[in-house]
ZAPA-55409 format. One record per residue (C-alpha): residue in three letters; chain; x negated, y negated, z. Coordinates in steps of 0.2 Angstrom, whole numbers. Each point is the difference from the previous one (the first is absolute). Example, Ala and Ser with C-alpha at 12.3 -4.5 7.8 and 13.67 -1.06 7.14 Angstrom:
<atoms>
- type,mol,x,y,z
- Ala,A,-62,22,39;
- Ser,A,-6,-17,-3;
</atoms>
This chain:
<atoms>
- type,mol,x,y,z
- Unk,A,-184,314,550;
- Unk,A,1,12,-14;
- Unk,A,4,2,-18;
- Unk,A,6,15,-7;
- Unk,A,5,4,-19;
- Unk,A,10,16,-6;
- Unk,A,2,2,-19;
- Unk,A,9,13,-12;
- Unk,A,-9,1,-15;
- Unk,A,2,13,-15;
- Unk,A,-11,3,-13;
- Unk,A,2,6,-15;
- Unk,A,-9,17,-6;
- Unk,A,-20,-4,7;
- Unk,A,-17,3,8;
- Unk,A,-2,-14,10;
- Unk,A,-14,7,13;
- Unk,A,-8,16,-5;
- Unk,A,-8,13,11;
- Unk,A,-18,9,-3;
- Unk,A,10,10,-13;
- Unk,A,6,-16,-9;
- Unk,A,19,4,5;
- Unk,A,11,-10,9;
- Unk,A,-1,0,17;
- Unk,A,9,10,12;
- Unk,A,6,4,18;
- Unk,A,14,10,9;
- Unk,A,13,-8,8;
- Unk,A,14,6,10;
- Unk,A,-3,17,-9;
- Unk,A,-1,-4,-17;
- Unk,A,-14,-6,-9;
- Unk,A,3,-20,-4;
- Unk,A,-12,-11,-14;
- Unk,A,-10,-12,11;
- Unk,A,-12,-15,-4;
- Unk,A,-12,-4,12;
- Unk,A,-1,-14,12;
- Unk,A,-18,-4,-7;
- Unk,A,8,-2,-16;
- Unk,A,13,-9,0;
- Unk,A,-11,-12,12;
- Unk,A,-15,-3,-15;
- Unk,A,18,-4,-12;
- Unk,A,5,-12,13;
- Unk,A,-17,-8,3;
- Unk,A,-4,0,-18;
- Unk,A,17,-7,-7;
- Unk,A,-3,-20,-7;
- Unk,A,17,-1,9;
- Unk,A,-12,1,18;
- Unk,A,-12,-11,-5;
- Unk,A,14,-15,-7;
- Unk,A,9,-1,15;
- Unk,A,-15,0,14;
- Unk,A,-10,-14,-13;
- Unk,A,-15,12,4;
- Unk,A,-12,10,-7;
- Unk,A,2,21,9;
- Unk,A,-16,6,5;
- Unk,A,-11,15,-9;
- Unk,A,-3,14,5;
- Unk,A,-16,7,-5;
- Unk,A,-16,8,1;
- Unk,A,-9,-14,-8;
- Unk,A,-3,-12,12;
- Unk,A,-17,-1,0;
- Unk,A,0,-4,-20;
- Unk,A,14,-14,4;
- Unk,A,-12,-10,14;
- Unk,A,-16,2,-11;
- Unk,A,10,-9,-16;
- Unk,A,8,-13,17;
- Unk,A,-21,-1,3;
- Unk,A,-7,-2,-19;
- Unk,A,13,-13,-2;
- Unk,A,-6,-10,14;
- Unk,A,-18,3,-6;
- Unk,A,-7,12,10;
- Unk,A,-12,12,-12;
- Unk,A,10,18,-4;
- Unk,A,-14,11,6;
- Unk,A,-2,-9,18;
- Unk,A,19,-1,1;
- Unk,A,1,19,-4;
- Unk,A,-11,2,13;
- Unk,A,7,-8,14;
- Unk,A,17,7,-3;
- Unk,A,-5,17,0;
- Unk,A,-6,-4,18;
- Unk,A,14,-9,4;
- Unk,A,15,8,-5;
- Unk,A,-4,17,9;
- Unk,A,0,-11,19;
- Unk,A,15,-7,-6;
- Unk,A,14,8,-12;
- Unk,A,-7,17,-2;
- Unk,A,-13,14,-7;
- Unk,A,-6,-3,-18;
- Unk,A,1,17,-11;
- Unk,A,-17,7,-4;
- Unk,A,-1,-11,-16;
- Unk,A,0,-15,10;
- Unk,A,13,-8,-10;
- Unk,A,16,4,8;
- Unk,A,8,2,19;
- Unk,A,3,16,4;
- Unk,A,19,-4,4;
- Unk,A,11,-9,-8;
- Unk,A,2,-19,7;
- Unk,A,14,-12,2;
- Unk,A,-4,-20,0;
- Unk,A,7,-13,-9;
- Unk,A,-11,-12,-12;
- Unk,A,3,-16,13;
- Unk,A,-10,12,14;
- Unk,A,-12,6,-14;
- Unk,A,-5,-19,-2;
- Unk,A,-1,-1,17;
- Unk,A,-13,14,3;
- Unk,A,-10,-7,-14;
- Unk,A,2,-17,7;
- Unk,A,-7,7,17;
- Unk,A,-15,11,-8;
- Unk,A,-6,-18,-10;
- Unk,A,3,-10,15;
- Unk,A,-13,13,10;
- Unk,A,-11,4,-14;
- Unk,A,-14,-5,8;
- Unk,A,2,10,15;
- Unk,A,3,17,-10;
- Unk,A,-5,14,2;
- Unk,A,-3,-1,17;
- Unk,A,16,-10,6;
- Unk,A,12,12,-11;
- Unk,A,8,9,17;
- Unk,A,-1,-18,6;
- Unk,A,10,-5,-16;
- Unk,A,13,16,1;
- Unk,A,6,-2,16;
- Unk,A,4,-20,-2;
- Unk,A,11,6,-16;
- Unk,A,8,15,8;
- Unk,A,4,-13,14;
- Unk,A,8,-12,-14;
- Unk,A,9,13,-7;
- Unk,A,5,11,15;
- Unk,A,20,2,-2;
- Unk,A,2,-11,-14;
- Unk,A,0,-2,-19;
- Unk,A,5,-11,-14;
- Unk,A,10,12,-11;
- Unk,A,19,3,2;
- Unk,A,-2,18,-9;
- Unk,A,-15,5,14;
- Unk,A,10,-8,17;
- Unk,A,15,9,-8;
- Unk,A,-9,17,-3;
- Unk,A,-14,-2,12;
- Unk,A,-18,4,-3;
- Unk,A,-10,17,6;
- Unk,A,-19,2,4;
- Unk,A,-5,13,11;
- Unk,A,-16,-4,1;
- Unk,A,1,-18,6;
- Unk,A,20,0,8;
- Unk,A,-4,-17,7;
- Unk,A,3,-4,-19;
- Unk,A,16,9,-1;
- Unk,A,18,-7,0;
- Unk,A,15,7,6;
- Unk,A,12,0,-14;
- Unk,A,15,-10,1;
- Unk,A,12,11,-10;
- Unk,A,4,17,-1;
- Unk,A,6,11,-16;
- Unk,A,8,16,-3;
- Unk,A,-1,11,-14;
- Unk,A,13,-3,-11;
- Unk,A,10,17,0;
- Unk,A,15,6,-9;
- Unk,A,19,2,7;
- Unk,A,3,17,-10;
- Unk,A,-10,15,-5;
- Unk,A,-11,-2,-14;
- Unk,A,-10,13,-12;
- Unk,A,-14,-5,-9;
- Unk,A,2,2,-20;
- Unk,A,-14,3,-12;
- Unk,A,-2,-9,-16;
- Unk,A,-10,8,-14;
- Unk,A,-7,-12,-11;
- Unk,A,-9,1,-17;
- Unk,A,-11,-16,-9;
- Unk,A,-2,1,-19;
- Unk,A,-18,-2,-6;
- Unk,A,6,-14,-14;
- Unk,A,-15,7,-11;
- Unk,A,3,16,0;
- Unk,A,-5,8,-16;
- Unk,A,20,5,-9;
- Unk,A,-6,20,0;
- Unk,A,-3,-1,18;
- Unk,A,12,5,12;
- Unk,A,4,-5,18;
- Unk,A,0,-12,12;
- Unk,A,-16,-11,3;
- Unk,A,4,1,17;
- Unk,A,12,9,14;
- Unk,A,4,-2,19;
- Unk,A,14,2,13;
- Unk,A,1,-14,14;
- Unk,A,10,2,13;
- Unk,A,15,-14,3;
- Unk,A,16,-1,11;
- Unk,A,15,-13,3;
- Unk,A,5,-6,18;
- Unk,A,12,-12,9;
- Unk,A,-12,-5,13;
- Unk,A,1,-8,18;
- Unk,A,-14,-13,3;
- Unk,A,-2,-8,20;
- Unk,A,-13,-12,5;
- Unk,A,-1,-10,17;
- Unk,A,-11,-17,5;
- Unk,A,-4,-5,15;
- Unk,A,0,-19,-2;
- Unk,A,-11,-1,17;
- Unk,A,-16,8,-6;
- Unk,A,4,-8,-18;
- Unk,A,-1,-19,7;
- Unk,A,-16,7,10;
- Unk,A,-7,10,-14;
- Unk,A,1,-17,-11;
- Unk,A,-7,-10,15;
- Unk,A,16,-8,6;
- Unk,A,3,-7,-16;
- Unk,A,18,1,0;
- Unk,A,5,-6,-15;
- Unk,A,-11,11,-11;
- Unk,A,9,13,9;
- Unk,A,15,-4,-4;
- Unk,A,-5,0,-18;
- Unk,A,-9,18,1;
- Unk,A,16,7,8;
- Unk,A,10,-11,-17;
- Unk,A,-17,10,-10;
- Unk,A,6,14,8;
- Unk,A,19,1,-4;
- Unk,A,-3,-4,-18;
- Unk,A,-16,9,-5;
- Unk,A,14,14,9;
- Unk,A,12,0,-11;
- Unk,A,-11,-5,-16;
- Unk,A,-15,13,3;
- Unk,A,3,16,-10;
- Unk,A,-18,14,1;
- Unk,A,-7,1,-15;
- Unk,A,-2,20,-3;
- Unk,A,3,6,-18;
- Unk,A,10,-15,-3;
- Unk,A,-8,-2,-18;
- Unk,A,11,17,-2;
- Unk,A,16,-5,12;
- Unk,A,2,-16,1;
- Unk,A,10,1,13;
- Unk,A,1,-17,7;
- Unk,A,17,2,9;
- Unk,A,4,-14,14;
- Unk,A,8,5,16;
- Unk,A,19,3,2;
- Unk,A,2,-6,19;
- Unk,A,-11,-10,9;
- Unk,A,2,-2,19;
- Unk,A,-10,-9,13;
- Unk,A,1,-2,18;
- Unk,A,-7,-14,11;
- Unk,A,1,5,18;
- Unk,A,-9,-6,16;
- Unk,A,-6,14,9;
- Unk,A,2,18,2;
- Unk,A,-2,17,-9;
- Unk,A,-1,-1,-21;
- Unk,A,13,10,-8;
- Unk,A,-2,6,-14;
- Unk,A,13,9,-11;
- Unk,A,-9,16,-8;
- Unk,A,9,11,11;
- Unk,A,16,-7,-9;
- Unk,A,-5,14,-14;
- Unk,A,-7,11,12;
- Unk,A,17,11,-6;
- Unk,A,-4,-2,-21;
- Unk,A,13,-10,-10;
- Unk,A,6,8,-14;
- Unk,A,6,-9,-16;
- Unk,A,19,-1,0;
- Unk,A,7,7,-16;
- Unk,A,-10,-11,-16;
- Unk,A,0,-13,12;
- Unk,A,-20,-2,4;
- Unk,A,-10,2,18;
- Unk,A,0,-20,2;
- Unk,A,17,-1,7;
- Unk,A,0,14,13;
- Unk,A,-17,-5,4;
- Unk,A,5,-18,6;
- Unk,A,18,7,6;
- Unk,A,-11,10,14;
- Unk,A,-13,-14,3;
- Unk,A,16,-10,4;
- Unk,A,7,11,10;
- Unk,A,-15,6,11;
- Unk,A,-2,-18,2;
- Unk,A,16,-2,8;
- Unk,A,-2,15,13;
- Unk,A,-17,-8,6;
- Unk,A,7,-18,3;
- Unk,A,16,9,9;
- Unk,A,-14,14,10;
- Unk,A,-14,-14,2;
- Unk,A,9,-17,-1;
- Unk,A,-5,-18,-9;
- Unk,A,-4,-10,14;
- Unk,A,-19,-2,-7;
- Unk,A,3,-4,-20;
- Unk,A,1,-19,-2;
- Unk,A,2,3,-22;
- Unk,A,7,15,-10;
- Unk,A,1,-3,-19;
- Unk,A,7,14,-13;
- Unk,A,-1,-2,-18;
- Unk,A,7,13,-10;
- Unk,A,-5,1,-20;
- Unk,A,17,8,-7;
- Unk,A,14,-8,3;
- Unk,A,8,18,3;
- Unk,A,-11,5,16;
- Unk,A,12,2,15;
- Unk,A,-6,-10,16;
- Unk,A,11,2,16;
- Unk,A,-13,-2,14;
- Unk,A,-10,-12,-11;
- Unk,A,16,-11,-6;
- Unk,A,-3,-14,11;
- Unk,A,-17,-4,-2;
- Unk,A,-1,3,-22;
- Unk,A,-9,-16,-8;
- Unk,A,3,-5,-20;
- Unk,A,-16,2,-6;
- Unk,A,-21,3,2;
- Unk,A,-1,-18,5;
- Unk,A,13,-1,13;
- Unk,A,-8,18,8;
- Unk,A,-18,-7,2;
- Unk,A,4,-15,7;
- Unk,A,13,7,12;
- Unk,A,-16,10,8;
- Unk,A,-11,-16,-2;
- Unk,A,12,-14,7;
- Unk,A,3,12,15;
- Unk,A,-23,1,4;
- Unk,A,-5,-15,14;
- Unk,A,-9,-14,-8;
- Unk,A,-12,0,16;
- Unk,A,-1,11,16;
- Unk,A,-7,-5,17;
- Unk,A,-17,9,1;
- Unk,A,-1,13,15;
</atoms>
């Protein structure tokens, strides 16, 4: 079983995910450059948004190169002395999580665990104190065991978790999320600024300060797809917290904007059209090569409207090609009342509240294990 969302969102003049050069990000698409926003983006607004946290009641994990300074404060709290816990971890950790850097203080990778499974490896180095350092591989392996295919975070079984030096530790991520890409041609405008130095002596002239930062505007297509299978086993069979991470999900979605330059944009703009699919089986679709042709703003009538008009319609053609027998829940919600739906007509819902718990109602409570 799988959920997929589709969403048209356009923002107002911004920098929403810079490249190495501090401009907004780019790509080609169908032959004409389009504005994008990475995947691993839009994934930290998601995870990050308080909407996530609310609906899944629990806390996302961190993602961090300062593991080994959050077990030694779980250590000194339980009264170990800091010098002896320091000790031990810098043993430890490099047979379990991953090299330290050459200062001693930090992993060498960035690593993904919630605070529950943090407690639990500090819980598991007190409970074997005694036996350390000589039973550390001993101790490594029984927690690799315990936490093989698993994890207590909604964001970490949604977006899985790498280590490539100890894989048994990685987990296959559950969801999968495109760059967020533009239906039309964009060009990227520059923006020269100048700051005032409010002290400036009165026989002074100039600005304190002067820049240029790059910015564009885009109508953008976003897509993501959940496997609802590997969620319930990422969250070890915990089926209801599953349900909830997928409700996280939908609403952290619609509510997460990236943060780039917005102290100068602002541009908090909400999705126009939000689509999502539950479907048994089969192939994901998703709908970026409806703007695999550009769309083009009709007259002064904007890029929203012709960008959902050819969402609609390329959704028609692949339920005529491909067929329907596999979806069991489609829900449309168009913001303006304006935007045309033929395909979609049937399956449009009132409001945000209707839409996510068309996709929740339509998730099994329980499933039979294999």
């Amino acid at each position: 079983m799988f959920v997929e969302v589709h969403m048209i969102q356009s923002f107002s003049p911004s920098n929403l995910n810079r490249d190495d050069n501090n401009n907004p990000k780019e790509c080609e698409f169908g032959g004409v450059r389009r504005a994008r926003i990475s995947s691993q983006c839009v994934k930290r607004a998601i995870r990050t948004s308080p909407a996530f946290a609310q609906a899944t009641g629990v806390e996302v994990g961190v993602r961090t190169k300062w593991v080994v300074d959050l077990l030694r404060k779980r250590l000194v709290e339980a009264g170990k002395d800091p010098e002896e816990a320091a000790q031990v971890l810098t043993d430890f950790v490099p047979r379990f999580l991953s090299k330290l850097d050459k200062d001693g203080q930090r992993t060498a990778v960035l690593l993904y665990f919630s605070q529950s499974e943090l407690d639990r490896i500090a819980q598991a180095l007190l409970e074997g104190w005694q036996e350390l350092p000589a039973g550390a591989d001993r101790l490594a392996k029984a927690l690799v065991r315990e936490h093989k295919g698993r994890t207590s975070a909604p964001d970490i079984a949604l977006f899985g978790r790498m280590l490539a030096e100890y894989p048994e530790l990685g987990l296959e991520a559950a969801c999968q999320v495109a760059h967020a890409v533009s239906t039309h041609r964009v060009t990227m405008e520059m923006d020269f600024y100048t700051a005032v130095d409010d002290l400036k002596p009165d026989d002074t002239a100039g600005a304190g300060m002067m820049g240029f930062t790059g910015f564009d505007s885009a109508c953008f297509y976003r897509y993501a797809r959940i496997d609802w299978r590997q969620l319930v086993g990422n969250l070890d069979d915990d089926h209801e917290l599953a349900r909830r991470t997928v409700e996280g999900f939908l609403r952290a979605s619609v509510a997460a904007v990236p943060t780039g330059k917005q102290s100068n944009f602002a541009a908090n703009n909400p999705p126009s059209l939000l689509l999502a699919v539950v479907r048994r089986d089969g192939m994901g679709w998703s709908l970026a090569n409806a703007f695999e042709h550009p769309v083009y703003a009709r007259g002064e009538g904007g890029l929203v409207a012709p960008s959902v008009s050819a969402l609609d319609t390329y959704w028609g053609r692949l339920c005529q090609v491909y067929g329907t027998g596999s979806m069991i829940r489609v829900a449309a919600l168009a913001l303006e009342p304006g935007l045309s739906l033929q395909s979609l007509k049937e399956h449009q819902v009132l409001d945000l509240e209707a839409w996510v718990e068309a996709v929740t109602a339509a998730l099994p409570a329980e499933e039979a294990k294999a």
